[in-house]
N, CA, C and O atoms as CSV, one atom per row, in Angstrom:
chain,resi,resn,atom,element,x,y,z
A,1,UNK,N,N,-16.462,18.147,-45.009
A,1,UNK,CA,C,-15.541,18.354,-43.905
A,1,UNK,C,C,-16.338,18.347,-42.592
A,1,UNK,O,O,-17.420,18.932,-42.529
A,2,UNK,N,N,-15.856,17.743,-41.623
A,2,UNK,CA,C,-16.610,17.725,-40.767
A,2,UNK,C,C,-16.222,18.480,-39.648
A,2,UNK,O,O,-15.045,18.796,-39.474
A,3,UNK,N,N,-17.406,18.892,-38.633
A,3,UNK,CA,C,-17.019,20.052,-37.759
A,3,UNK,C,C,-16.406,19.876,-36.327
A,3,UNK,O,O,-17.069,19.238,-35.509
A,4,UNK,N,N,-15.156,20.409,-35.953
A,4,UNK,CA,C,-14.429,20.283,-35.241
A,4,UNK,C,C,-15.124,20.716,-33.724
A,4,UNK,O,O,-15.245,21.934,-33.851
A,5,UNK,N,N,-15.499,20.458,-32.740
A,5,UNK,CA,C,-16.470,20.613,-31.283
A,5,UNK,C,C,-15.420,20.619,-30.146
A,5,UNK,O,O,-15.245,19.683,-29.366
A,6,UNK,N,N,-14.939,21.455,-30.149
A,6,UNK,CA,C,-13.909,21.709,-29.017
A,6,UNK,C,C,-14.531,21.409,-27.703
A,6,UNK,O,O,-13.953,20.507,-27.096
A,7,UNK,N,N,-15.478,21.887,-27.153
A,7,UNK,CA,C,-16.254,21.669,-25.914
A,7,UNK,C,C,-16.600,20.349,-25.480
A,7,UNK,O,O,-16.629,19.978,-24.306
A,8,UNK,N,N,-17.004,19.283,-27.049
A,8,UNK,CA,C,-17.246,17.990,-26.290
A,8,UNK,C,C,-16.163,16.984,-25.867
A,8,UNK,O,O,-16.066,16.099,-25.017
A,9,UNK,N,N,-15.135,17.685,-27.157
A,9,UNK,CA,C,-13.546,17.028,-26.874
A,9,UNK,C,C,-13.188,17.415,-25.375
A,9,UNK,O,O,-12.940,16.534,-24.551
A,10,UNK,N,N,-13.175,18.505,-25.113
A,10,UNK,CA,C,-12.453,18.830,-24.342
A,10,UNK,C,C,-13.185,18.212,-22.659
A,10,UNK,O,O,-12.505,17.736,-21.750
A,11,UNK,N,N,-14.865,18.422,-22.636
A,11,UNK,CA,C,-15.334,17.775,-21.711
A,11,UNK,C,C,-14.865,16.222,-21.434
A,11,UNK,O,O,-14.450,15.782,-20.361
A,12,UNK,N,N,-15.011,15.600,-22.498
A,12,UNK,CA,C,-14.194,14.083,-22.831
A,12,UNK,C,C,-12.920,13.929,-22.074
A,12,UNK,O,O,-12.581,12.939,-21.426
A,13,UNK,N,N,-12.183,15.170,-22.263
A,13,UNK,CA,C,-10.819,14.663,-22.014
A,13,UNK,C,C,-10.445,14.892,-20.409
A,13,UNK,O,O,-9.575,14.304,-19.767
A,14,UNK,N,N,-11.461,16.033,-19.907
A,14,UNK,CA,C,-11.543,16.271,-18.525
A,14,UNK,C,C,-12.258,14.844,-17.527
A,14,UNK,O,O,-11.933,14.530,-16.382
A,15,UNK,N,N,-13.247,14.212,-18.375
A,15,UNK,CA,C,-14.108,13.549,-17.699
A,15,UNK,C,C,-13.113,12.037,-17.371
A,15,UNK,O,O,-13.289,11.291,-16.408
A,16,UNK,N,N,-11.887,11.837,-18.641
A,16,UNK,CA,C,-11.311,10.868,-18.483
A,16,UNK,C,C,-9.761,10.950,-17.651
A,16,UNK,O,O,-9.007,10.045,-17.296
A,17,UNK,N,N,-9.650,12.558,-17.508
A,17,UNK,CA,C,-8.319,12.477,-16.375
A,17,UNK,C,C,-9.119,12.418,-14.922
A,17,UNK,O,O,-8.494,12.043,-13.930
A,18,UNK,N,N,-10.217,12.715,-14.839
A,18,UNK,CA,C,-10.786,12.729,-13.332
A,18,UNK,C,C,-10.517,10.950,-12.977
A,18,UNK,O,O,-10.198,10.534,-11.864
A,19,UNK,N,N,-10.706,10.194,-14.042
A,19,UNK,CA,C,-10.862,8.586,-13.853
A,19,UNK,C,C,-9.588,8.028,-13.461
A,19,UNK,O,O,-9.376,7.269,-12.515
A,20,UNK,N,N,-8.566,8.606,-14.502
A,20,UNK,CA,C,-7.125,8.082,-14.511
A,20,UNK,C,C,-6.290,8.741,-13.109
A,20,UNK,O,O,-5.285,8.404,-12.483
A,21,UNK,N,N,-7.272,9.838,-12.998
A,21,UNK,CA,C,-6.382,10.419,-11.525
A,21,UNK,C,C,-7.127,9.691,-10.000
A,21,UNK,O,O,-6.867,10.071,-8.859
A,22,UNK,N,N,-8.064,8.603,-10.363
A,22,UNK,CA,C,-8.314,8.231,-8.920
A,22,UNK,C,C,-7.418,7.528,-7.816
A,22,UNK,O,O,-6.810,6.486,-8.063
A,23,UNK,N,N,-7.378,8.101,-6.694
A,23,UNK,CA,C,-6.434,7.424,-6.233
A,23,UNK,C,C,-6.588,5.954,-5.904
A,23,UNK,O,O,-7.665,5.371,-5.774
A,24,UNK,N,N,-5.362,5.417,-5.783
A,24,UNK,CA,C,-5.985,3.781,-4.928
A,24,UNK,C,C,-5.947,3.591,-3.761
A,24,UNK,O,O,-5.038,4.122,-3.123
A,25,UNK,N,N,-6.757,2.911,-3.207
A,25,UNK,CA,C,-7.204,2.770,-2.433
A,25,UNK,C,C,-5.824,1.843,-1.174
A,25,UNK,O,O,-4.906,1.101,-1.522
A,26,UNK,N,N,-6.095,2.160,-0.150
A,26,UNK,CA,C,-5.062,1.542,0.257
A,26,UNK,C,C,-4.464,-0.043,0.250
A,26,UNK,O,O,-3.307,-0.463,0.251
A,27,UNK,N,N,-5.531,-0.602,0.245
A,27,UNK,CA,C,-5.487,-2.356,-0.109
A,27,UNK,C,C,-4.706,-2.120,-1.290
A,27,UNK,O,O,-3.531,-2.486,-1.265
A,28,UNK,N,N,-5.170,-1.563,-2.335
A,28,UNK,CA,C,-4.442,-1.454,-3.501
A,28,UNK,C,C,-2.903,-1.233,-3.743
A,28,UNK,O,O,-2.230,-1.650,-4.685
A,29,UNK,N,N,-2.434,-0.332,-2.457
A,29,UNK,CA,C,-1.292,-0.168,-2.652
A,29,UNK,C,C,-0.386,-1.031,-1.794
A,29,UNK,O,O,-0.688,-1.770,-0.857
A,30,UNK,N,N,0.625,-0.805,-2.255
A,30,UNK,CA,C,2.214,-1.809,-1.767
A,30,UNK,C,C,3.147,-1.112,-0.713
A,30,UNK,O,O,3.960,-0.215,-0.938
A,31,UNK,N,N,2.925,-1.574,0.203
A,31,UNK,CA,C,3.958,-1.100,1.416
A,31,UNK,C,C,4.974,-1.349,1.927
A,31,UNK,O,O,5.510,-2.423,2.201
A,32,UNK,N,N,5.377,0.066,2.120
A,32,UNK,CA,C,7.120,-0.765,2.018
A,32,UNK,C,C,7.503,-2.408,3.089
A,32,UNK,O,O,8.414,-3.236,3.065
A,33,UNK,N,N,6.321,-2.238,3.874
A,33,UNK,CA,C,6.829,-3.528,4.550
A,33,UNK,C,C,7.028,-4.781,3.930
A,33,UNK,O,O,7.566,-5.829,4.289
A,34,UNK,N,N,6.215,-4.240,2.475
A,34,UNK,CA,C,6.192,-5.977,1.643
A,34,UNK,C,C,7.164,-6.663,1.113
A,34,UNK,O,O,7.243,-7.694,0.445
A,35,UNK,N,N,7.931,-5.851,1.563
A,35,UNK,CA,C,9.394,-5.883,0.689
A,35,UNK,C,C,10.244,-7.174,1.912
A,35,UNK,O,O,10.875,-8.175,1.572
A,36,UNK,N,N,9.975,-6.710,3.268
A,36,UNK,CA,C,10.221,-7.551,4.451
A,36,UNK,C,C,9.472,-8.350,5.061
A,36,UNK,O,O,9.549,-8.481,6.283
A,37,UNK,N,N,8.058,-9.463,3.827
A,37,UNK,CA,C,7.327,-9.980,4.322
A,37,UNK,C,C,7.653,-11.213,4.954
A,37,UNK,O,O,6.916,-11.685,5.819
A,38,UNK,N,N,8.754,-11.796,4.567
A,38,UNK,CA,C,9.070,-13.283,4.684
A,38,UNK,C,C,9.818,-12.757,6.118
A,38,UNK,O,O,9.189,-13.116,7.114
A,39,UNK,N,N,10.764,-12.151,6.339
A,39,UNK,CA,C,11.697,-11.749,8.004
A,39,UNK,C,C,10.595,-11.634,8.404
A,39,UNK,O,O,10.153,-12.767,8.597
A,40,UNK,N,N,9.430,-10.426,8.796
A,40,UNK,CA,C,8.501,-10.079,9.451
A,40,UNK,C,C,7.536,-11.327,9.931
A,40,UNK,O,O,7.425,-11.590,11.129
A,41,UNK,N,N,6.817,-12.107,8.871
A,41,UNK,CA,C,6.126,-13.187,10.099
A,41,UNK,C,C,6.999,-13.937,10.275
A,41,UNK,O,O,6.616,-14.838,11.021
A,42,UNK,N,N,8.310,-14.086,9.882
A,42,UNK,CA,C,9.514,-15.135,10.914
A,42,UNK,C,C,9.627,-14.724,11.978
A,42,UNK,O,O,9.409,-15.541,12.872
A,43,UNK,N,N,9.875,-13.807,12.245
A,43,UNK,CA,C,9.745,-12.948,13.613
A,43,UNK,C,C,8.926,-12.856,14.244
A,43,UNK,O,O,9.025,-12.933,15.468
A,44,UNK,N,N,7.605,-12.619,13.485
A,44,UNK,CA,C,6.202,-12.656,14.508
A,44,UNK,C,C,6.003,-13.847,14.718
A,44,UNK,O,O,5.167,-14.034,15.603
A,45,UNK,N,N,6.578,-15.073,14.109
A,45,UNK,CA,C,5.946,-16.582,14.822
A,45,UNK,C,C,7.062,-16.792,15.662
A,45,UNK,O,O,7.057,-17.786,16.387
A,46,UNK,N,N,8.346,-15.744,15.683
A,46,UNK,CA,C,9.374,-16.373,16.925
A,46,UNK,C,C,8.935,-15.781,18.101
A,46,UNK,O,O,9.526,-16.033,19.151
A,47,UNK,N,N,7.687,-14.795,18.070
A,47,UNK,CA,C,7.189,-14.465,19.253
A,47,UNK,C,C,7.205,-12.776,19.281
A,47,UNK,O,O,6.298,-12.245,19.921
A,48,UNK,N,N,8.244,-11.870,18.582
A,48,UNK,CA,C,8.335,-10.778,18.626
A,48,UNK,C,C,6.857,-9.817,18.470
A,48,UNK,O,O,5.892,-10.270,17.855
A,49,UNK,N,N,6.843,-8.816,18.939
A,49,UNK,CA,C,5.953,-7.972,19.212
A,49,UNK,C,C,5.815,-6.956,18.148
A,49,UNK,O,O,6.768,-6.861,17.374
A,50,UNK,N,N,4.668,-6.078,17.947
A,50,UNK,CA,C,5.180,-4.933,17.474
A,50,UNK,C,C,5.964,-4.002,17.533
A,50,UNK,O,O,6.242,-3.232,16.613
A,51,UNK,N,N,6.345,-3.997,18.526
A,51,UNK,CA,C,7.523,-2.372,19.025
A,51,UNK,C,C,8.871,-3.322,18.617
A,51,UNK,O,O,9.744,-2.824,17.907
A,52,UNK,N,N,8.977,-4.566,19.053
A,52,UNK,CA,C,10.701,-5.075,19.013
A,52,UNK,C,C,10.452,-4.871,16.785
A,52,UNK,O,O,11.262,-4.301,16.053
A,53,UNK,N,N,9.413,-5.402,16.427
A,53,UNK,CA,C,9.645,-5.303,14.564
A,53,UNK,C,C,9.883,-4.106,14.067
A,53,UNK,O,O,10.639,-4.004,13.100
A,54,UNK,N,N,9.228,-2.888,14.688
A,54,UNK,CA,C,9.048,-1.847,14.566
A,54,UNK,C,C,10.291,-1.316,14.789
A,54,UNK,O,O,10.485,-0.350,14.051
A,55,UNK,N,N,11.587,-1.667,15.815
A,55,UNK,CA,C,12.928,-1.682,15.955
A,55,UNK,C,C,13.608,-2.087,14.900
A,55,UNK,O,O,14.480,-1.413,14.352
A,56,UNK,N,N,13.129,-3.588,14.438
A,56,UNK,CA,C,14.251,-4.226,13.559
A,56,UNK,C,C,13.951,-3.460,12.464
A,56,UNK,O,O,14.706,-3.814,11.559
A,57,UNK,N,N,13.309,-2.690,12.145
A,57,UNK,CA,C,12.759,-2.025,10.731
A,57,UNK,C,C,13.409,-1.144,10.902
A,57,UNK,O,O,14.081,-0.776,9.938
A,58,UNK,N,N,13.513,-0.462,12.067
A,58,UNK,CA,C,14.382,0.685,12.078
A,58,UNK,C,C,15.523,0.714,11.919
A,58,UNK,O,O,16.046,1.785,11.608
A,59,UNK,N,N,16.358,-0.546,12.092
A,59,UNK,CA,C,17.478,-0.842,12.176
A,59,UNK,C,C,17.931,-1.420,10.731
A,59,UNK,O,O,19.076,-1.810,10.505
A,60,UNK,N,N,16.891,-1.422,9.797
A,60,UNK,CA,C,16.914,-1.529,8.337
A,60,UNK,C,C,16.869,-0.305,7.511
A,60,UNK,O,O,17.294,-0.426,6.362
A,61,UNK,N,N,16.402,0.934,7.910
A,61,UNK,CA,C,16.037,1.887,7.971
A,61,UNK,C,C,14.817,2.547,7.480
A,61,UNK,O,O,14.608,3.687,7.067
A,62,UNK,N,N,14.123,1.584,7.628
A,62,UNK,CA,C,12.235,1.663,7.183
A,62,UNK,C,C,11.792,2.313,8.910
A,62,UNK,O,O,11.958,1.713,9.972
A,63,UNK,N,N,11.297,3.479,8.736
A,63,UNK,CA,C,10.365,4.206,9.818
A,63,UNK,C,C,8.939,3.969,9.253
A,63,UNK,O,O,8.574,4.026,8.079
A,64,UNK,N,N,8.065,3.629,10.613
A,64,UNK,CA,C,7.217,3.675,10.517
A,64,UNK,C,C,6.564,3.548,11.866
A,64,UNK,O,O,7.281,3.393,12.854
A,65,UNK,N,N,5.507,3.592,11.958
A,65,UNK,CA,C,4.762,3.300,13.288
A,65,UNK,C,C,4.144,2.136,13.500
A,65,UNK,O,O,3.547,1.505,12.627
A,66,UNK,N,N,4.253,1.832,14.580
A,66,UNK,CA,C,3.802,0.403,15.527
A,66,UNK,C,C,2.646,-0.179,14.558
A,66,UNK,O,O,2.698,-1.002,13.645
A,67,UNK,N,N,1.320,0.751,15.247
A,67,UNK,CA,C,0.527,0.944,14.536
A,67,UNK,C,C,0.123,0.358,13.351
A,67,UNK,O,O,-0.974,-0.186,13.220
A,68,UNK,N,N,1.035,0.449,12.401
A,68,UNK,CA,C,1.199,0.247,10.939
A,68,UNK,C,C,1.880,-1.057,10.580
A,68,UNK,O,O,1.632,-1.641,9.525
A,69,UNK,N,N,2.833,-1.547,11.573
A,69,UNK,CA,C,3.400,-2.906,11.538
A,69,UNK,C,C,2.363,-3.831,12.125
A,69,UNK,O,O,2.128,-4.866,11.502
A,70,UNK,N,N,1.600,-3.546,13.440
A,70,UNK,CA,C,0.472,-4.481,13.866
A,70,UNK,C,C,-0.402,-4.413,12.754
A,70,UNK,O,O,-0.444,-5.515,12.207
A,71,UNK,N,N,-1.170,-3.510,12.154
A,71,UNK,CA,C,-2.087,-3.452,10.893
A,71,UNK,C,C,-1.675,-4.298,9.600
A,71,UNK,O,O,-2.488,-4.927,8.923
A,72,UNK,N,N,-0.229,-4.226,9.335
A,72,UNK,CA,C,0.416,-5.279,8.750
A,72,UNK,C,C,0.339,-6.604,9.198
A,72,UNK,O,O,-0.354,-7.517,8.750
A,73,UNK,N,N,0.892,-6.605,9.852
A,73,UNK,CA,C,0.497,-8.250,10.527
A,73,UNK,C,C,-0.601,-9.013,10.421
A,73,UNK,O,O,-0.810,-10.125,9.936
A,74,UNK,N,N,-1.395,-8.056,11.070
A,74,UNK,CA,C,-2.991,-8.659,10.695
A,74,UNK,C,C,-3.668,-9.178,9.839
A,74,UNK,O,O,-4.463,-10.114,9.753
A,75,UNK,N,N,-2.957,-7.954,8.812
A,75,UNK,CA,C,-3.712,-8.454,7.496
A,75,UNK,C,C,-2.615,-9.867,6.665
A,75,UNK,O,O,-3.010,-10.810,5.980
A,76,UNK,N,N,-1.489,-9.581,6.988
A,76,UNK,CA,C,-0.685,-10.619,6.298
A,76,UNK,C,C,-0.792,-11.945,7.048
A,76,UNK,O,O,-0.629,-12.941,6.343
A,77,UNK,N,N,-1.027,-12.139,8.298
A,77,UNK,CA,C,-0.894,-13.169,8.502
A,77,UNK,C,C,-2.184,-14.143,8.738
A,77,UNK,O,O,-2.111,-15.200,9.365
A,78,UNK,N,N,-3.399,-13.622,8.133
A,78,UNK,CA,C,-4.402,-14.345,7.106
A,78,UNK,C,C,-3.863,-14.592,5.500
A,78,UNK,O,O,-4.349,-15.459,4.773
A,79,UNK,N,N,-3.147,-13.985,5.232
A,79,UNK,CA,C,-2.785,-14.397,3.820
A,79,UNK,C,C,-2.008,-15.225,3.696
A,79,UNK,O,O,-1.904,-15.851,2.642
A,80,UNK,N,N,-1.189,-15.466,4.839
A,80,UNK,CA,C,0.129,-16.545,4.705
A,80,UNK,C,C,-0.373,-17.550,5.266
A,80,UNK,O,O,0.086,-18.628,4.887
A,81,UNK,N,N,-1.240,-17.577,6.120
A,81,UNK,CA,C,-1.852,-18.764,6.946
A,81,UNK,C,C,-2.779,-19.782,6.001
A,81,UNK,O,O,-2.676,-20.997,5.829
A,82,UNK,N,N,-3.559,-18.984,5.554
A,82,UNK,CA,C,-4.886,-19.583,4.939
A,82,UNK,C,C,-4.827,-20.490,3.405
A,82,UNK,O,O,-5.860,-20.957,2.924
């Protein structure tokens, strides 16, 4: 019969929720803007700004900050371009 080691199990099982609990990283995650990627650079190539998108979002009822729609942009519109 072999002997049951509670301590190494249990270190094991701590060492593998620390892994499964990492968070992701923000690249990693999905923002709600992605959901409005195709309207959003239609809009930004019809010329609109951040504050007027940052409106139409509101008027969808996605809050968020300027900020966060220009940071969007940025990064999306190397991905759609390229």
């Amino acid at each position: 019969m072999s002997e049951f080691d509670a301590q190494s199990i249990a270190a094991r099982l701590k060492s593998e929720s620390r892994i499964r609990r990492k968070p992701k990283t923000y690249a990693q995650r999905r923002s709600l803007l992605d959901t409005y990627t195709h309207e959003l650079l239609q809009l930004d190539a019809a010329g609109c700004n951040g504050t007027e998108l940052q409106r139409w979002l509101a008027e969808k009822g996605v809050t968020v900050e300027r900020s966060t729609v220009n940071r969007w942009l940025h990064r999306n519109r190397k991905q759609h371009d390229g």
